[in-house]
C-alpha positions as CSV (number, residue, x, y, z in Angstrom):
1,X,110.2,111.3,96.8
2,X,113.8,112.8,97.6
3,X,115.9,109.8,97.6
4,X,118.1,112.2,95.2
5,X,118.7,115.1,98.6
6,X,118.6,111.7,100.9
7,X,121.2,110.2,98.9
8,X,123.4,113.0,99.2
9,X,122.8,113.0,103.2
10,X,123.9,109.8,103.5
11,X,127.7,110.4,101.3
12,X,128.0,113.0,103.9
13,X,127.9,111.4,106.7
14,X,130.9,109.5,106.8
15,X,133.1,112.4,106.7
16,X,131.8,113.5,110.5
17,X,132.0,110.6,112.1
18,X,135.7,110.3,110.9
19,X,136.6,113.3,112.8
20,X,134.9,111.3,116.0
21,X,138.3,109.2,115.3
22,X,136.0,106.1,114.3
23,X,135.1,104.6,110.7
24,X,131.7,104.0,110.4
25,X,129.7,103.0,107.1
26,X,127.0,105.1,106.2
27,X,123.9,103.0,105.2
28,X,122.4,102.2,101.4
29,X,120.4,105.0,100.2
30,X,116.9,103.2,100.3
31,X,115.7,101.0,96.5
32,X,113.4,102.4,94.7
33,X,110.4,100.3,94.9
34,X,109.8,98.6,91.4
35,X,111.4,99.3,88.4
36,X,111.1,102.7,86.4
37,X,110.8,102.4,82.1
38,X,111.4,105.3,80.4
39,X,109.5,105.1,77.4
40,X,110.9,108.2,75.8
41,X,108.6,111.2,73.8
42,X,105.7,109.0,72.2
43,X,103.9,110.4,69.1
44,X,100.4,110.6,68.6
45,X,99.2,109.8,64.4
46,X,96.6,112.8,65.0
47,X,98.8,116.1,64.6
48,X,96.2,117.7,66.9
49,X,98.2,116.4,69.7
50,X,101.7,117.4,71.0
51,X,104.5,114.5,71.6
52,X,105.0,113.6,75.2
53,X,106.9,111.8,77.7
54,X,105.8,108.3,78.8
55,X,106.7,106.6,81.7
56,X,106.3,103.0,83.3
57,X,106.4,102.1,86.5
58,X,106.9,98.0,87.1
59,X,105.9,96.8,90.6
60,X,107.7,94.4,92.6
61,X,108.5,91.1,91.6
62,X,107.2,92.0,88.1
63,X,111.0,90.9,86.8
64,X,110.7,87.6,89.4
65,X,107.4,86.3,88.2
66,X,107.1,85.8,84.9
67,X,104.2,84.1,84.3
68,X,102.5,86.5,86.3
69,X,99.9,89.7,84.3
70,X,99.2,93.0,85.9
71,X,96.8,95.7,86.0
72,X,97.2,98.5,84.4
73,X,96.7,102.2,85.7
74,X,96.9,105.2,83.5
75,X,97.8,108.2,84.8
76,X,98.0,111.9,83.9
77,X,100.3,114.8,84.7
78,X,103.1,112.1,84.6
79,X,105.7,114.2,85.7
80,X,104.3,114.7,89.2
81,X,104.3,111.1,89.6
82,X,107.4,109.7,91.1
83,X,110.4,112.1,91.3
84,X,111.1,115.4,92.7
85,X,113.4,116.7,90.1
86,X,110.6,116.8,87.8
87,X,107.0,117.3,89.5
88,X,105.5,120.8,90.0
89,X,107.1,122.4,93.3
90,X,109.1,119.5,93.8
91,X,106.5,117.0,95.5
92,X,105.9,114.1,93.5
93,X,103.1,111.5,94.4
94,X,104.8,109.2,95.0
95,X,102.8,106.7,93.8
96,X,105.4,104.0,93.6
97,X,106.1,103.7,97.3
98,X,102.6,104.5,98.0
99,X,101.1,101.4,95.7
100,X,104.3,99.1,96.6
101,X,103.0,99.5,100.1
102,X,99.3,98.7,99.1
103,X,100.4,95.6,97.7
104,X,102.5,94.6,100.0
105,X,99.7,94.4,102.3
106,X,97.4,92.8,99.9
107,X,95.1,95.7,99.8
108,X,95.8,96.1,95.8
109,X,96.6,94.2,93.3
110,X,99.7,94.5,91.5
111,X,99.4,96.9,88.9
112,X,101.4,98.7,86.1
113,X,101.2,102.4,86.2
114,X,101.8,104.1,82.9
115,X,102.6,108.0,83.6
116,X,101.5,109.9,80.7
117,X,103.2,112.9,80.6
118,X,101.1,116.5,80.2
119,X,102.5,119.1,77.4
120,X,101.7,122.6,76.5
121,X,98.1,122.1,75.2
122,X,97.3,120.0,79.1
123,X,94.1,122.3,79.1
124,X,92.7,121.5,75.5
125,X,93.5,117.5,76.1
126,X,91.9,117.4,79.5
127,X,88.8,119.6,79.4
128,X,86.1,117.8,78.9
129,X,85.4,118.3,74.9
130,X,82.0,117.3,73.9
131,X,80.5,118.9,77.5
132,X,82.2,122.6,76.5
133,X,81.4,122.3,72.5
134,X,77.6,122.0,73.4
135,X,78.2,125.1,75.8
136,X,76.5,128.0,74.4
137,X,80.0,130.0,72.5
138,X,79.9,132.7,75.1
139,X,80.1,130.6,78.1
140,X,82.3,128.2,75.9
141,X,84.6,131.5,75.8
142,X,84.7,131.7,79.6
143,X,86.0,128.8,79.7
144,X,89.0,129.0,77.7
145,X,89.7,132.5,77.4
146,X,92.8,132.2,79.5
147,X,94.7,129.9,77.5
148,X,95.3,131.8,74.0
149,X,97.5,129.0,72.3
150,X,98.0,129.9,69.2
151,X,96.1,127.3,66.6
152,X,94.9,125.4,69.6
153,X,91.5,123.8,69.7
154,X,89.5,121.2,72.3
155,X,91.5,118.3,72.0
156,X,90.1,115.9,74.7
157,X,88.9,113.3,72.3
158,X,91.8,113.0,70.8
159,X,93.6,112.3,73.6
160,X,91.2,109.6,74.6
161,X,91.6,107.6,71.5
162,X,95.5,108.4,71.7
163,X,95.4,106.6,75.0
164,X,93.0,103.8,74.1
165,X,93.9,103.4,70.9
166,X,97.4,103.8,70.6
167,X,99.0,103.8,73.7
168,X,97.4,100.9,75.6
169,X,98.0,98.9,72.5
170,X,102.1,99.3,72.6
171,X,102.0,98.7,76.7
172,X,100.3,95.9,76.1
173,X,102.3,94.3,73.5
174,X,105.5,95.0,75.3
175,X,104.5,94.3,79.1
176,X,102.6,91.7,80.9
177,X,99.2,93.2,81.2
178,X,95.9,92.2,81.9
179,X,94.1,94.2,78.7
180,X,90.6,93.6,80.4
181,X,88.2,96.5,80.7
182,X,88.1,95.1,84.9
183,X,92.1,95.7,85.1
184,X,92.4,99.0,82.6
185,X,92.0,102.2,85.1
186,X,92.1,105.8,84.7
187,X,93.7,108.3,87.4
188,X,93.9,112.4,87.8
189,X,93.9,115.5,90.0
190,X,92.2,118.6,89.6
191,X,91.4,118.9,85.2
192,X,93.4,115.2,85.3
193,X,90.4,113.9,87.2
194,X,88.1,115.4,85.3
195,X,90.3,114.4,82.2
196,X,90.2,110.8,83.7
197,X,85.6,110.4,84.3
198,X,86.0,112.0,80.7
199,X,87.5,109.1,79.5
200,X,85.9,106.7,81.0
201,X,82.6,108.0,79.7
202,X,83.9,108.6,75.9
203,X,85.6,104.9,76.0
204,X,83.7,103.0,79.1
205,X,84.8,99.1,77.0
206,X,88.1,99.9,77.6
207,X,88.7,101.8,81.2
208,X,86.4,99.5,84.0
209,X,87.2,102.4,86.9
210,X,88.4,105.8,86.9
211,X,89.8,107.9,90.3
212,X,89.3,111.5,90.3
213,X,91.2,113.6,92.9
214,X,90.3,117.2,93.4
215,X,88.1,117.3,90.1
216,X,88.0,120.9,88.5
217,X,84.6,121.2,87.7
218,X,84.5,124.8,87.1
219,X,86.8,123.6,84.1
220,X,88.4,127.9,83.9
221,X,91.1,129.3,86.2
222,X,90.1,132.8,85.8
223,X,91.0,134.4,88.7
224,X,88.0,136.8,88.8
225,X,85.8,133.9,88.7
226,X,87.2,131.7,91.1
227,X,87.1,135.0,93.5
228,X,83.4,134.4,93.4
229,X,82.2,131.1,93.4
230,X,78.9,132.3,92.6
231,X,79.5,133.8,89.8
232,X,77.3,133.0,86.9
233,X,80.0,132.2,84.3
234,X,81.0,129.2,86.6
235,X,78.2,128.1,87.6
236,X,77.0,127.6,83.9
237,X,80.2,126.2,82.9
238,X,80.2,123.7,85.8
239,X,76.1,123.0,85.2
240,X,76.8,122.6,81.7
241,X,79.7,120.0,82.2
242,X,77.7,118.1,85.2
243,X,74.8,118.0,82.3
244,X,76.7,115.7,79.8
245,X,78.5,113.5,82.6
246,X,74.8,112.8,83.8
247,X,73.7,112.3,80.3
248,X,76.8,109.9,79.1
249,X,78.3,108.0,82.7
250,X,77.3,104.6,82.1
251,X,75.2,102.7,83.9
252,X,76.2,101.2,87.2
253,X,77.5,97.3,86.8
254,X,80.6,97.6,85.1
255,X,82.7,100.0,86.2
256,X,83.8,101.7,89.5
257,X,84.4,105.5,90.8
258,X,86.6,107.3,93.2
259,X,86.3,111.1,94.1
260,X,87.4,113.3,96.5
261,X,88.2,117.1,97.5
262,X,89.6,119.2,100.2
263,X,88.2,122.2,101.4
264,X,91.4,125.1,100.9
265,X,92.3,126.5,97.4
266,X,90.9,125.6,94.3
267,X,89.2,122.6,96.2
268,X,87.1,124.9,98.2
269,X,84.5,125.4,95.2
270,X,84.1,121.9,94.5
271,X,81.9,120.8,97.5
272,X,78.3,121.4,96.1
273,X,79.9,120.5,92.1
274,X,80.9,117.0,93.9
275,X,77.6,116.6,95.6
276,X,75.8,116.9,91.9
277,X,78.1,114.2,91.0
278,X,76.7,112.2,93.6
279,X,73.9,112.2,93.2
280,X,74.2,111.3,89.2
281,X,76.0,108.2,90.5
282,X,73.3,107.4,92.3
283,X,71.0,107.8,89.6
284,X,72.8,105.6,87.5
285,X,72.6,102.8,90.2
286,X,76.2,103.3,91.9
287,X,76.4,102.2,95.8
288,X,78.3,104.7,97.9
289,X,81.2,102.3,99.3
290,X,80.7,99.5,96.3
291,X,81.6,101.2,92.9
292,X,81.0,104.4,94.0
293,X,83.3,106.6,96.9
294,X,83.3,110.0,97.4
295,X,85.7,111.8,100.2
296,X,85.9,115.1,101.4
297,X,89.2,116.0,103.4
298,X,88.8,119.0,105.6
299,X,91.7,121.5,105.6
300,X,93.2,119.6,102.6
301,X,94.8,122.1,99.8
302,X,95.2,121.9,96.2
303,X,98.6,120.4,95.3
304,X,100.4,117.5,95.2
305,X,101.6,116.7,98.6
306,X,97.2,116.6,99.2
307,X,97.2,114.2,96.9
308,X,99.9,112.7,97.7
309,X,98.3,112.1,101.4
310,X,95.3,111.2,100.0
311,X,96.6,108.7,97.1
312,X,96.8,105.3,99.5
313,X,92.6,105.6,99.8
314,X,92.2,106.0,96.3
315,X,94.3,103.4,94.9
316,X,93.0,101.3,97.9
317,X,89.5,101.8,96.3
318,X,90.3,101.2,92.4
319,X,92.6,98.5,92.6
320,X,91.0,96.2,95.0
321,X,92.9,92.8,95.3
């Protein structure tokens, strides 16, 4: 959102209209829907993993109705969430407005969103740990050859059980959740939705449904690879992560799925990865439409203001009212 540049309009404007020879009150800047909490740098206990910014978002009428619990939806790349000063290229989500106007409507219930920001080692923490380690090592190195951090290792599980185990505890303990696997949900784009089926596989008792924008499944951003989509490296790398979702997504009953991908970009390999994910879900008993939605969006690129556009159908999806 850019309430910040709007805001600075709408000073402005007063000084114009005073040359016109008549006074005339500029309008209020437009509230922020909910109620931001900055949590501040949180600190993992495993020194595998880098402090990082937390941030939650309360919906409105969370101060009003006390009594009241919420949902709660975890989401990565927290800096690209809500403002423009700080998401990447200066288009946030907005997921505030966009779930404020969900609820509004009744078409979602309201939730919590806890924006967990990414840090320096986002590729280790989001790549999909126990698919790549049974890689064999040279296609393992494909994958992370381009991120040479020094003293870094695959750190995806310890993310997990930094956000089951430590951060879910402190949000619930300080706001009014509803702790429930059915109300604990999991949201990314591009290696943050893969991030985001990853945990839902590795912990499925504690996150009931997981949304998965733009999923990387190549997993590498190697240019030379991406410049062929054919190209064995990736399609091993993306065969060999499909192979341990099909093997470890749970069973259809409990939980719920939402993916989709554009066709421009990055998103223009993911078409035939998707459709293998597809067609796991339906092995696993998932009905297309029920627990299970997968979107394509034609023409759509892969960045935040797609995701943005897209967000409403997603959150639509996993937060059913």
């Amino acid at each position: 959102m850019k309430r910040r540049h709007l805001a600075a309009a709408l000073i402005t404007a007063p000084l114009f209209t005073a040359c016109a020879g008549r006074r005339q009150e500029a309008p209020e800047p437009p509230a922020r829907a909910g109620r931001l909490v900055d949590l501040g740098e949180i600190t993992s206990s495993n020194a595998k993993l880098l402090p990082r910014a937390v941030t939650v978002w309360l919906p409105p009428g969370y101060d009003r109705e006390r009594s009241r619990r919420h949902r709660v939806l975890y989401m990565h790349d927290g800096q690209n969430l809500f403002d423009s000063a700080g998401a990447f290229g200066g288009v946030p989500w907005g997921v505030d407005e966009a779930l404020a106007a969900l609820i509004a409507l009744g078409d979602a219930s309201p939730t919590i969103v806890v924006a967990v920001g990414n840090t320096a080692q986002r590729w280790y923490e989001y790549a999909p740990e126990a698919a790549l380690r049974g890689l064999p090592p040279d296609v393992r190195a494909t994958a992370d050859a381009e991120y040479p951090l020094p003293g870094a290792d695959l750190a995806a599980d310890a993310y997990v059980r930094f956000l089951a185990d430590e951060l879910k505890p402190q949000i619930d303990r300080r706001f009014r959740t509803l702790p429930s696997r059915a109300d604990t949900v999991v949201m990314g784009s591009s290696m943050g939705g893969l991030a985001s089926l990853y945990a839902l596989c590795r912990r499925p008792e504690v996150f009931g449904a997981a949304a998965c924008m733009s999923t990387h499944w190549p997993v590498t951003r190697i240019a030379g690879i991406h410049d062929n989509p054919g190209a064995p490296p990736m399609i091993a790398l993306a065969a060999g992560v499909l192979s341990w979702f099909d093997a470890n997504l749970p069973r259809a009953g409990a939980h719920r799925f939402y993916f989709d991908h554009g066709s421009l970009g990055l998103d223009r390999l993911y078409a035939p990865y998707q459709s293998r994910m597809d067609a796991i879900g339906v092995g696993k008993g998932y009905v297309a439409g029920k627990d299970w939605l997968s979107k394509a969006a034609p023409g759509a690129e892969h960045n935040e203001a797609a995701w943005n556009a897209r967000l409403p159908q997603a959150l639509r999806f996993v937060l059913k009212a």
